[in-house]
PyMOL Python script that loads the backbone (N, CA, C, O; Angstrom):
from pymol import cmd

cmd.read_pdbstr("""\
ATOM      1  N   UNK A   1     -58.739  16.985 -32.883  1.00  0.00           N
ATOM      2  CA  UNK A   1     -57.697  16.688 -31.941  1.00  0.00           C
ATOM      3  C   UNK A   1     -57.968  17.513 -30.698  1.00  0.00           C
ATOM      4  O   UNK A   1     -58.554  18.595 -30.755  1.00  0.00           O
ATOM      5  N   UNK A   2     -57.540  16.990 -29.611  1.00  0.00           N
ATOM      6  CA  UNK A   2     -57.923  18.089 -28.090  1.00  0.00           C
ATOM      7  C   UNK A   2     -57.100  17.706 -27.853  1.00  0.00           C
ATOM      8  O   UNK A   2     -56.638  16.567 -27.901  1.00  0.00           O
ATOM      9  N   UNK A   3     -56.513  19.292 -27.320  1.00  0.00           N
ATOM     10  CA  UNK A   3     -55.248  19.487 -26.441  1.00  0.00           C
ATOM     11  C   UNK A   3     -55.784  20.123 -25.146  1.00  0.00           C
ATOM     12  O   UNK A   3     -56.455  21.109 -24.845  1.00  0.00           O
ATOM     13  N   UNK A   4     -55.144  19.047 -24.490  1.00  0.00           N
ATOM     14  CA  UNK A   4     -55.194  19.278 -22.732  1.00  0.00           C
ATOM     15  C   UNK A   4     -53.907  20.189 -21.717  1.00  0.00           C
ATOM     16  O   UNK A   4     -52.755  19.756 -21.727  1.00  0.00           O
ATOM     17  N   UNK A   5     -54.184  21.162 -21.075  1.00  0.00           N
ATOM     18  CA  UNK A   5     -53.330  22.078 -20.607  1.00  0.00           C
ATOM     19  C   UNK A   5     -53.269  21.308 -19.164  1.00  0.00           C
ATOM     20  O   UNK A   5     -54.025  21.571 -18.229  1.00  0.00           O
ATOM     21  N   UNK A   6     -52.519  20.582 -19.146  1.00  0.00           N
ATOM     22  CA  UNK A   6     -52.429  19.843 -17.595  1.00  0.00           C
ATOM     23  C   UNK A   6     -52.100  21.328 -16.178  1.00  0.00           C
ATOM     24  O   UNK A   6     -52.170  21.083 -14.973  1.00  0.00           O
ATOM     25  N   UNK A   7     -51.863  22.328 -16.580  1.00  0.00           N
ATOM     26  CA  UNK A   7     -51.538  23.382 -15.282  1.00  0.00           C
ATOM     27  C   UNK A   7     -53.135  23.511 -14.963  1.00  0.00           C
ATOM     28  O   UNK A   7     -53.652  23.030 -13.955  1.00  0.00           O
ATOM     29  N   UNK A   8     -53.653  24.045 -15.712  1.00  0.00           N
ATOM     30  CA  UNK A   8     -55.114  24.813 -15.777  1.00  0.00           C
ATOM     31  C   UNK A   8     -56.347  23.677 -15.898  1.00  0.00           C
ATOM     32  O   UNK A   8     -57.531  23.891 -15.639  1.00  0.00           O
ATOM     33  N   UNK A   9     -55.754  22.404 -16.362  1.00  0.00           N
ATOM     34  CA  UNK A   9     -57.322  21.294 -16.406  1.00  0.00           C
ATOM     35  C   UNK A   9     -58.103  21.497 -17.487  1.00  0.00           C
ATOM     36  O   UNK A   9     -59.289  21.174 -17.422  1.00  0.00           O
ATOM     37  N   UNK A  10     -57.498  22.144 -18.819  1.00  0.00           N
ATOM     38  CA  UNK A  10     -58.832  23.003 -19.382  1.00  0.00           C
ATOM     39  C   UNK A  10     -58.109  21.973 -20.914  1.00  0.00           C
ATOM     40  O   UNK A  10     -56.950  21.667 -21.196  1.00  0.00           O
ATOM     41  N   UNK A  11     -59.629  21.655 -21.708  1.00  0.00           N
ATOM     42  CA  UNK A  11     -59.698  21.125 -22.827  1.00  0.00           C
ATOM     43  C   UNK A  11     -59.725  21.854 -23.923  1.00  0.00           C
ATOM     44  O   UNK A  11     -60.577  22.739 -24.000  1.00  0.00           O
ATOM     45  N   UNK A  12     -59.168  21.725 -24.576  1.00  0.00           N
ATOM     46  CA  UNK A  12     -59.304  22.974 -25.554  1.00  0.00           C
ATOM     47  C   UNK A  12     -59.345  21.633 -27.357  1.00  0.00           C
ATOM     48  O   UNK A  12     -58.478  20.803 -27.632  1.00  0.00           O
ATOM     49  N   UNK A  13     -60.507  21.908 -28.091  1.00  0.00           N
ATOM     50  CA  UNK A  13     -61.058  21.332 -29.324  1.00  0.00           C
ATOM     51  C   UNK A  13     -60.315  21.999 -30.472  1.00  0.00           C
ATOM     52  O   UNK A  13     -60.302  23.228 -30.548  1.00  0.00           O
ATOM     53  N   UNK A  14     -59.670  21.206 -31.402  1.00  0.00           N
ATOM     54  CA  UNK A  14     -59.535  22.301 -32.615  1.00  0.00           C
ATOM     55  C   UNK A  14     -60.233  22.076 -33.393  1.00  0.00           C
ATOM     56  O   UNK A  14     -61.023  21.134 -33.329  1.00  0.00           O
ATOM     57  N   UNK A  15     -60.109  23.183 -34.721  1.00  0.00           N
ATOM     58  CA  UNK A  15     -61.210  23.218 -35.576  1.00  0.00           C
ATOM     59  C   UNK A  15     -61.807  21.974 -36.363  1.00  0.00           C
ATOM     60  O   UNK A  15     -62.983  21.851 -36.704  1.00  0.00           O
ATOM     61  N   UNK A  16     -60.835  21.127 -36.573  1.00  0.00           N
ATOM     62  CA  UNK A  16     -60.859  20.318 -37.473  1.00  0.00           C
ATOM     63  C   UNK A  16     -62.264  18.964 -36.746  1.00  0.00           C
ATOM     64  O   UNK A  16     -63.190  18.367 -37.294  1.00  0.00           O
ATOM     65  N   UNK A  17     -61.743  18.985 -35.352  1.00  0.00           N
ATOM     66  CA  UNK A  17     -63.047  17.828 -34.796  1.00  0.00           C
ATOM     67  C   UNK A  17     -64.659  18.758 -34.254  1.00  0.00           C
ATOM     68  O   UNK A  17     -65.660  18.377 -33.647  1.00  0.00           O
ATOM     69  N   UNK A  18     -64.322  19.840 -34.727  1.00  0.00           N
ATOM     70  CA  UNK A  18     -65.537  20.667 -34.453  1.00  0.00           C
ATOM     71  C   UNK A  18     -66.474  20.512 -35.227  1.00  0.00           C
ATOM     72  O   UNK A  18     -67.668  20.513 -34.929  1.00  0.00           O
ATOM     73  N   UNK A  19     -65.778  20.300 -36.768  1.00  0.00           N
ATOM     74  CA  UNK A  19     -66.269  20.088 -37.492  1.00  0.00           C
ATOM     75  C   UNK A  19     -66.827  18.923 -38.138  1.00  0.00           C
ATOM     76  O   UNK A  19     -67.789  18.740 -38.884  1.00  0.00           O
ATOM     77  N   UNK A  20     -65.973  18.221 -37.651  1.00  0.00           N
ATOM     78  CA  UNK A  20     -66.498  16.714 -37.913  1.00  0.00           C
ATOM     79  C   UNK A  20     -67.949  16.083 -36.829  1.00  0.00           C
ATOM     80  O   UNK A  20     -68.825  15.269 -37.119  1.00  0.00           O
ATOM     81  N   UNK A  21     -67.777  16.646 -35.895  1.00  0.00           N
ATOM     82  CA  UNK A  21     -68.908  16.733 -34.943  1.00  0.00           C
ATOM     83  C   UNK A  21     -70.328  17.067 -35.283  1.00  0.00           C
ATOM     84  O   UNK A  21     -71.358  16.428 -35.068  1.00  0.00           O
ATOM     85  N   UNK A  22     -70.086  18.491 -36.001  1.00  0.00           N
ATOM     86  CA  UNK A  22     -70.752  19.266 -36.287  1.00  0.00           C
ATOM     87  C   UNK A  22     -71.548  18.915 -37.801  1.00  0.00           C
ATOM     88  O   UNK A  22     -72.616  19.431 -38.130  1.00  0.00           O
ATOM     89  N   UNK A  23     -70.949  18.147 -38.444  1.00  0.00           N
ATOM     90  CA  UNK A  23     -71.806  17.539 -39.468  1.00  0.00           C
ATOM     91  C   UNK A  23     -72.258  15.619 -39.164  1.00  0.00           C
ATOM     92  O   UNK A  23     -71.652  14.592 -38.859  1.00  0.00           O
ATOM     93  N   UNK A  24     -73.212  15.899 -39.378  1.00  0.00           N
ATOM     94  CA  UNK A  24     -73.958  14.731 -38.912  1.00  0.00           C
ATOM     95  C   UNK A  24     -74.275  14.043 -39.854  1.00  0.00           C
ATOM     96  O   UNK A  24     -75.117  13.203 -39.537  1.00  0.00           O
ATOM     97  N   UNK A  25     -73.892  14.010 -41.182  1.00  0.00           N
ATOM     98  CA  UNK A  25     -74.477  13.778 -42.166  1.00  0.00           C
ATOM     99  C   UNK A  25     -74.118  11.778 -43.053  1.00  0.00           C
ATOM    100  O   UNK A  25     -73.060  11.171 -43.220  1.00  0.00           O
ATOM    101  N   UNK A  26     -75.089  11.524 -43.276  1.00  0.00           N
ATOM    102  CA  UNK A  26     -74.502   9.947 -43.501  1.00  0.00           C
ATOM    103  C   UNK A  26     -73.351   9.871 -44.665  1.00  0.00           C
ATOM    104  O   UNK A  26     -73.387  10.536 -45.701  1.00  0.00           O
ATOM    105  N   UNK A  27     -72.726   9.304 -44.447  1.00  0.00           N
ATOM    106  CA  UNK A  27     -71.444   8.492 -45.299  1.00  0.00           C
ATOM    107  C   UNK A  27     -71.724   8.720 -46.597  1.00  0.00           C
ATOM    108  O   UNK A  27     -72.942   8.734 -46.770  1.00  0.00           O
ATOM    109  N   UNK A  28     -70.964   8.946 -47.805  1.00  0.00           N
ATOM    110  CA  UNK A  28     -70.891   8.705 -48.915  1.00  0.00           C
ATOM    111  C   UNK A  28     -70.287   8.265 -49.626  1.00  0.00           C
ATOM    112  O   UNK A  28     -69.110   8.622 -49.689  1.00  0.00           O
ATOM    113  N   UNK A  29     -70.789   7.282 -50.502  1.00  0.00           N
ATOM    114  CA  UNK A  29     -69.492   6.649 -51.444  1.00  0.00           C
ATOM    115  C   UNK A  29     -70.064   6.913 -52.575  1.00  0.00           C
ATOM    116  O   UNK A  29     -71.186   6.553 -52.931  1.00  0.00           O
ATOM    117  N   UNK A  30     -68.920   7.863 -53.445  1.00  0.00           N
ATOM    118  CA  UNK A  30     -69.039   8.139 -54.861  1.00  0.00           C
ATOM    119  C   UNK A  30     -68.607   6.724 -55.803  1.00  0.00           C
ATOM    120  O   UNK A  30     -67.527   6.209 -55.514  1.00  0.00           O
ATOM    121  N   UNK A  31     -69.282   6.205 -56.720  1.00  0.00           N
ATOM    122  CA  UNK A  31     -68.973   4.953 -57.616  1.00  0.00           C
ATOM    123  C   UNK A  31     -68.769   5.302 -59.039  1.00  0.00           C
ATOM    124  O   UNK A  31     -69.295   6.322 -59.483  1.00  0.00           O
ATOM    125  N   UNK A  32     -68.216   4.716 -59.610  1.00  0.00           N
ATOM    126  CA  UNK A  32     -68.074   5.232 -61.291  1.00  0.00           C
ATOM    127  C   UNK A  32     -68.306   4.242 -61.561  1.00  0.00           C
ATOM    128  O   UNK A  32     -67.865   3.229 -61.019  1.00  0.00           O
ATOM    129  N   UNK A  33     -69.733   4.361 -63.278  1.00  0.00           N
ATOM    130  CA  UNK A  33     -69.901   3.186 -64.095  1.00  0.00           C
ATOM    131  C   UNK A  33     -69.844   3.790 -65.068  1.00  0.00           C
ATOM    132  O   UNK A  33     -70.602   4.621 -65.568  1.00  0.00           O
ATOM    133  N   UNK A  34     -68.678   3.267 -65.445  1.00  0.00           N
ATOM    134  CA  UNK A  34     -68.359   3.422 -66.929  1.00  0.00           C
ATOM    135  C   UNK A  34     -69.583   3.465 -67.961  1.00  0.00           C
ATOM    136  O   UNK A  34     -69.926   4.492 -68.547  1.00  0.00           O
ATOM    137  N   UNK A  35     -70.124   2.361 -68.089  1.00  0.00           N
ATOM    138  CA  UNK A  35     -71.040   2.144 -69.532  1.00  0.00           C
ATOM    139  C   UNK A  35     -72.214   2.813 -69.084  1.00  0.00           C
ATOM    140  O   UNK A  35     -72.990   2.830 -70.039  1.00  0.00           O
ATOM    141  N   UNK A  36     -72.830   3.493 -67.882  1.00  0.00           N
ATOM    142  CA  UNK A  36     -74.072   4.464 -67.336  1.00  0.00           C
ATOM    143  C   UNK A  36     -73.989   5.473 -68.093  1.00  0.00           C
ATOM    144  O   UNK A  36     -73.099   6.071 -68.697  1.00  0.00           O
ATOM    145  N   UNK A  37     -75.549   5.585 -67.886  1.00  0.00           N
ATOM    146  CA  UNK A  37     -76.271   6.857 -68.014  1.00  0.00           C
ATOM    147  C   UNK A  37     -75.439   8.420 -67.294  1.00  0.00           C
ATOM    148  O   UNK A  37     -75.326   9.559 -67.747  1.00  0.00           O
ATOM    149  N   UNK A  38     -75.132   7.991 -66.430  1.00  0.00           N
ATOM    150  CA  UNK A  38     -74.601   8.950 -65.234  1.00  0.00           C
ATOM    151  C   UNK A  38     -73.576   8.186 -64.613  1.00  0.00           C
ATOM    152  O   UNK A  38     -74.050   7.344 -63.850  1.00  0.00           O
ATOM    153  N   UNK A  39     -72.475   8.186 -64.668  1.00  0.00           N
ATOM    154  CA  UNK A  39     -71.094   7.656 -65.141  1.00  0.00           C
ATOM    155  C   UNK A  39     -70.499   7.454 -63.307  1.00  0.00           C
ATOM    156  O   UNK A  39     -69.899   6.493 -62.826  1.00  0.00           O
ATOM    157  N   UNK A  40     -70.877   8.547 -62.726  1.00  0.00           N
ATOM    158  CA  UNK A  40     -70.409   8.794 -61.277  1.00  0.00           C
ATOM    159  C   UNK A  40     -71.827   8.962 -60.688  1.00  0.00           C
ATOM    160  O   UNK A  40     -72.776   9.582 -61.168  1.00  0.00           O
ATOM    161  N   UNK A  41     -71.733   8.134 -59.325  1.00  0.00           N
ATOM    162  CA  UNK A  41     -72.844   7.859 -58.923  1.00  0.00           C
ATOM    163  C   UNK A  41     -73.094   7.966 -57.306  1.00  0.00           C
ATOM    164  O   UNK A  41     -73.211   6.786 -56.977  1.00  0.00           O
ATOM    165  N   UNK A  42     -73.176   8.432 -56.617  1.00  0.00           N
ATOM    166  CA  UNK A  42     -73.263   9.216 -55.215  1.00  0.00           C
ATOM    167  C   UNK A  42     -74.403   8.256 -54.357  1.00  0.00           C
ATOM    168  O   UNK A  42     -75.616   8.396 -54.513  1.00  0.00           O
ATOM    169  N   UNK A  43     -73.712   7.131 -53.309  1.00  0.00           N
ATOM    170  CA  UNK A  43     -74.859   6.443 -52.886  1.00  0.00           C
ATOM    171  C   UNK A  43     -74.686   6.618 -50.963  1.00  0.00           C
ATOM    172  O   UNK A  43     -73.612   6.854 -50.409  1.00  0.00           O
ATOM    173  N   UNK A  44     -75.449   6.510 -50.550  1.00  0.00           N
ATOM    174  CA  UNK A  44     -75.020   6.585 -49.050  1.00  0.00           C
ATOM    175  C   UNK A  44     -74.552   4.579 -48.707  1.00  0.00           C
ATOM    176  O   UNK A  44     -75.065   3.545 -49.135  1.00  0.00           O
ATOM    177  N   UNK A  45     -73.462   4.819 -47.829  1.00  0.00           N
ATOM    178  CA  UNK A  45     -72.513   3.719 -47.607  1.00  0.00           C
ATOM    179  C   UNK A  45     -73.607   2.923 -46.877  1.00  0.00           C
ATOM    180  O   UNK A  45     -73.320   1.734 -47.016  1.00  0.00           O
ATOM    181  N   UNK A  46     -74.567   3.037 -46.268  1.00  0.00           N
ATOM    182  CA  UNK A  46     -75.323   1.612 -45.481  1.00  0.00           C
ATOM    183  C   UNK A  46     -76.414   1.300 -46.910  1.00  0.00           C
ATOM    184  O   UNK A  46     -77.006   0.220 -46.922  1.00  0.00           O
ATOM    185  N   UNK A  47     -76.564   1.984 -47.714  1.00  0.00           N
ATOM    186  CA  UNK A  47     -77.560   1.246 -48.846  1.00  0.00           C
ATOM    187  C   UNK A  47     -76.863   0.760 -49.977  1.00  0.00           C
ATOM    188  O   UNK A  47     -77.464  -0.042 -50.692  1.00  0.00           O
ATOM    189  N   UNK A  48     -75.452   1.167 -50.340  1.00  0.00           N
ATOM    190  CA  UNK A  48     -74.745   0.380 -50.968  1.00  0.00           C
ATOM    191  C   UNK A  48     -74.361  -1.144 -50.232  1.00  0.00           C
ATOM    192  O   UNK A  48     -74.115  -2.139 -50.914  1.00  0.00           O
ATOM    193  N   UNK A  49     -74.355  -1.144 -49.063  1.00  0.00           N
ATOM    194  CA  UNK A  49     -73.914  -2.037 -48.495  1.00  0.00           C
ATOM    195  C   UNK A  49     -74.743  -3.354 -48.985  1.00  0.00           C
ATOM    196  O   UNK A  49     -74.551  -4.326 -49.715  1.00  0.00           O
ATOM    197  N   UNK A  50     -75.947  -2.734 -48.022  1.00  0.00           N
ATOM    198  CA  UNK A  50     -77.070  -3.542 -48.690  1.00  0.00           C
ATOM    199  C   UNK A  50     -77.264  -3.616 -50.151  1.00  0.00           C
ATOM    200  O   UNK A  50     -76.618  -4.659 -50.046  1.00  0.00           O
ATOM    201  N   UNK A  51     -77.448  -3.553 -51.049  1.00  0.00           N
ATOM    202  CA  UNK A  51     -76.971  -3.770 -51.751  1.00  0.00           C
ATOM    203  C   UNK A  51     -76.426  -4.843 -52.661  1.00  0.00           C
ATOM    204  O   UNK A  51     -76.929  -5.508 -53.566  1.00  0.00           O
ATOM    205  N   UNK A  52     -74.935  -4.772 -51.983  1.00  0.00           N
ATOM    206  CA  UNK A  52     -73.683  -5.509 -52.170  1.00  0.00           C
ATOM    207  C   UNK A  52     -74.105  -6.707 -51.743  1.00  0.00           C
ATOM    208  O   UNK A  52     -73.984  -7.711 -52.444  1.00  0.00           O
ATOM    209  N   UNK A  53     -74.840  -6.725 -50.114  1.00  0.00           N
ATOM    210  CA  UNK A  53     -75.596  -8.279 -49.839  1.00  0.00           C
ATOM    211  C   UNK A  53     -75.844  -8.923 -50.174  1.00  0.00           C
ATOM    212  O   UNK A  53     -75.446 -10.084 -50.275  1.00  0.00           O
ATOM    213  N   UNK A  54     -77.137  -8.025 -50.685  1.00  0.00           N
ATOM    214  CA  UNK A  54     -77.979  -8.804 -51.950  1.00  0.00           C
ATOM    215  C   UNK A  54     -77.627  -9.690 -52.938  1.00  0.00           C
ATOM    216  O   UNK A  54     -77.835 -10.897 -52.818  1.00  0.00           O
ATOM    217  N   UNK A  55     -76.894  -8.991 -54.313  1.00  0.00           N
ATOM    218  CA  UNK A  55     -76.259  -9.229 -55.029  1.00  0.00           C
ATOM    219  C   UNK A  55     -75.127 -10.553 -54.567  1.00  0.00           C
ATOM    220  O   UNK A  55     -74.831 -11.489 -55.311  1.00  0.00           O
ATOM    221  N   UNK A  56     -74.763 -10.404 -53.575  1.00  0.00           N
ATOM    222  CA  UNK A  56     -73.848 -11.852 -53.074  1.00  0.00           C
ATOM    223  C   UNK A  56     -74.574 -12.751 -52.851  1.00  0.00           C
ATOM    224  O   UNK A  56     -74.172 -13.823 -53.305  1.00  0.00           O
ATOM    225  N   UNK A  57     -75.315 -12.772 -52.435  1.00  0.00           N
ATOM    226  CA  UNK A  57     -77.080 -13.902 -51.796  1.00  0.00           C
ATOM    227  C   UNK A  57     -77.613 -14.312 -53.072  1.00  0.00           C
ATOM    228  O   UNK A  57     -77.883 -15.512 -53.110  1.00  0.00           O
ATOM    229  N   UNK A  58     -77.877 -13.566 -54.282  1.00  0.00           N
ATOM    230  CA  UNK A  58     -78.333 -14.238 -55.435  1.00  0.00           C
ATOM    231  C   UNK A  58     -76.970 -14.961 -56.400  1.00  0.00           C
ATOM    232  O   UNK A  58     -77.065 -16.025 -57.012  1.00  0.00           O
ATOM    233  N   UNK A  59     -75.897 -14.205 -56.351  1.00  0.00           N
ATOM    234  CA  UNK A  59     -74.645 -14.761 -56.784  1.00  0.00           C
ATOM    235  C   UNK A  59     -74.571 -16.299 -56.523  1.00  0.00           C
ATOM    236  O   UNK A  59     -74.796 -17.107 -57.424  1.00  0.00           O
ATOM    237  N   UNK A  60     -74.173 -16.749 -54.964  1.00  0.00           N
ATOM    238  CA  UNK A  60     -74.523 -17.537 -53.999  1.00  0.00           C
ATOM    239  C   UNK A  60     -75.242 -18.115 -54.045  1.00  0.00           C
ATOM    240  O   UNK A  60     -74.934 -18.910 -53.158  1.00  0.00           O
ATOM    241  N   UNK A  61     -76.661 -18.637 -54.650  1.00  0.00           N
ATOM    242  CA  UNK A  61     -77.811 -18.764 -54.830  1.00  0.00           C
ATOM    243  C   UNK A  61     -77.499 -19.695 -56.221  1.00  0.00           C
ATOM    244  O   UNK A  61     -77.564 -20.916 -56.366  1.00  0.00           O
ATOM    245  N   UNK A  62     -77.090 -18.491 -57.301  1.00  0.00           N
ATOM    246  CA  UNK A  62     -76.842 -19.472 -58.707  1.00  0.00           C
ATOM    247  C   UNK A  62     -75.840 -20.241 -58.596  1.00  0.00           C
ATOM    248  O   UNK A  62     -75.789 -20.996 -59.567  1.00  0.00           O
ATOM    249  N   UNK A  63     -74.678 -20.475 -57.568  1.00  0.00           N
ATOM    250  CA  UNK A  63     -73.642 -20.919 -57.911  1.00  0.00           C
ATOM    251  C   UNK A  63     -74.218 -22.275 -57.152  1.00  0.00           C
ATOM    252  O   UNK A  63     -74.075 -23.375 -57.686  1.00  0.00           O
ATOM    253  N   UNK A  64     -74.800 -22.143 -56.024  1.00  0.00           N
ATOM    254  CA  UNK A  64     -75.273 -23.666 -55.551  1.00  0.00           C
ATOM    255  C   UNK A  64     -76.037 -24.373 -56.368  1.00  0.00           C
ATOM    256  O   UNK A  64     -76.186 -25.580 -56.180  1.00  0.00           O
ATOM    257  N   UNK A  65     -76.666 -23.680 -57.458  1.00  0.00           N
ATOM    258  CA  UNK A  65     -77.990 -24.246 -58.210  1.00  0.00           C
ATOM    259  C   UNK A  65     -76.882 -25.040 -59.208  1.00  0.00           C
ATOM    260  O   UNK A  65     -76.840 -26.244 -59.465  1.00  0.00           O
ATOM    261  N   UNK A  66     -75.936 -23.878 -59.719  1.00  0.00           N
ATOM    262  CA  UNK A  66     -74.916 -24.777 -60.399  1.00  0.00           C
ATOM    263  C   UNK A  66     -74.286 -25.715 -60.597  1.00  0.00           C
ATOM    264  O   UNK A  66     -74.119 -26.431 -61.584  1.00  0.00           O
ATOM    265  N   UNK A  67     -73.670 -25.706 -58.932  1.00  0.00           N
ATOM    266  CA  UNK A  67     -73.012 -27.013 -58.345  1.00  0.00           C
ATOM    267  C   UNK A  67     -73.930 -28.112 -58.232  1.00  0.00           C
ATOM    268  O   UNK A  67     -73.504 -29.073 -58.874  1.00  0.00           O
ATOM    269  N   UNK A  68     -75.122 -28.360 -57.613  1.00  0.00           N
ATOM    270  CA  UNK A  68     -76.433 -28.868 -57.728  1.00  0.00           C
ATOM    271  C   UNK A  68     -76.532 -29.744 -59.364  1.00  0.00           C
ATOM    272  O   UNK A  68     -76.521 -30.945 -59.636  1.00  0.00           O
ATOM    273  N   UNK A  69     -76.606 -28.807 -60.013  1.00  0.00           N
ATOM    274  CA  UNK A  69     -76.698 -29.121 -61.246  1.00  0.00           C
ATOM    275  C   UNK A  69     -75.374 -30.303 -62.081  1.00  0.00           C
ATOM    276  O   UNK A  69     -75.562 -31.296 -62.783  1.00  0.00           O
ATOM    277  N   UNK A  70     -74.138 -29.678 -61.639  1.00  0.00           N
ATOM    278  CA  UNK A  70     -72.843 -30.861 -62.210  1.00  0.00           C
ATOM    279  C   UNK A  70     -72.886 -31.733 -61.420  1.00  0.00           C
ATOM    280  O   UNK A  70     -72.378 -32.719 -61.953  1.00  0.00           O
ATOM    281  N   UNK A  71     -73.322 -32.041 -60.061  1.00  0.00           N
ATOM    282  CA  UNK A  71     -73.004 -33.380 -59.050  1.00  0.00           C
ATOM    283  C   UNK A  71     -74.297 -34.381 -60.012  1.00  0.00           C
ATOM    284  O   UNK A  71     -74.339 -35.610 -60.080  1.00  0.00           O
ATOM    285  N   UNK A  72     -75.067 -33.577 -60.542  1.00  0.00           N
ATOM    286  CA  UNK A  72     -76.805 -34.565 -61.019  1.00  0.00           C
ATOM    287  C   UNK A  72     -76.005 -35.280 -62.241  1.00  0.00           C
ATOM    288  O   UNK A  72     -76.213 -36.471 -62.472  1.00  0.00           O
ATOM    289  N   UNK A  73     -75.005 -34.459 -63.086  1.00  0.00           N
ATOM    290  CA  UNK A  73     -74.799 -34.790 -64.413  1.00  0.00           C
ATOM    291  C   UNK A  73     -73.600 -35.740 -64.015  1.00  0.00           C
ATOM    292  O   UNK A  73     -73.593 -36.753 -64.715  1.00  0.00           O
ATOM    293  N   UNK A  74     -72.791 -35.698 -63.273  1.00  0.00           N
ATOM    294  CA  UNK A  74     -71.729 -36.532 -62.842  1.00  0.00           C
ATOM    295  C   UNK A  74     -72.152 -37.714 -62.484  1.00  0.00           C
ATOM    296  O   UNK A  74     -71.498 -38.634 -62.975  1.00  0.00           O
ATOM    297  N   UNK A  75     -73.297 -38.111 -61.579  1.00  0.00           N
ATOM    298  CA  UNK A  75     -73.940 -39.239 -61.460  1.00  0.00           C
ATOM    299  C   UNK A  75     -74.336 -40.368 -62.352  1.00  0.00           C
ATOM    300  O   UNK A  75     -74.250 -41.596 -62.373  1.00  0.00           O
ATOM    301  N   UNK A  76     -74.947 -39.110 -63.288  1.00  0.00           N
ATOM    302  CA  UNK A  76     -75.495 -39.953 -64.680  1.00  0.00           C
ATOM    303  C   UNK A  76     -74.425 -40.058 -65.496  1.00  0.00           C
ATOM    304  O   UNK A  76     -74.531 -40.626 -66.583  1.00  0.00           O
TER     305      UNK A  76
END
""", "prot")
cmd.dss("prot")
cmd.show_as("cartoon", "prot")
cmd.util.cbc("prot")
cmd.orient("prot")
């Protein structure tokens, strides 16, 4: 948060965005899988993301093959 002293012009930072500044470090999202090896699982948020893509793109992928598949059998 910055607080501005409108007499004097002067910016003044508190600790809390100093710090957030001050670590540069990428995103983390902690995940829990139950039935794992290692139960809680620590991934950085842009490679989970990707990821998550993925996994929707092949999801996506079988479900057209699917649909594909009942319009062939509906015909016949």
């Amino acid at each position: 948060m910055r607080i501005t002293d409108v007499k004097n012009n002067e910016v003044a930072e508190t600790k809390s965005e100093t710090i957030w500044e001050a670590s540069q470090e990428p995103f983390v999202h902690k995940s829990y899988h139950e039935m794992s090896d290692t139960p809680v699982v620590e991934v950085d948020a842009l490679k989970q993301l990707q990821e998550n893509i993925e996994l929707l793109s092949d999801v996506q992928n079988r479900l057209s093959f699917l649909m594909r598949e009942v319009r062939y059998m509906m015909k016949a």
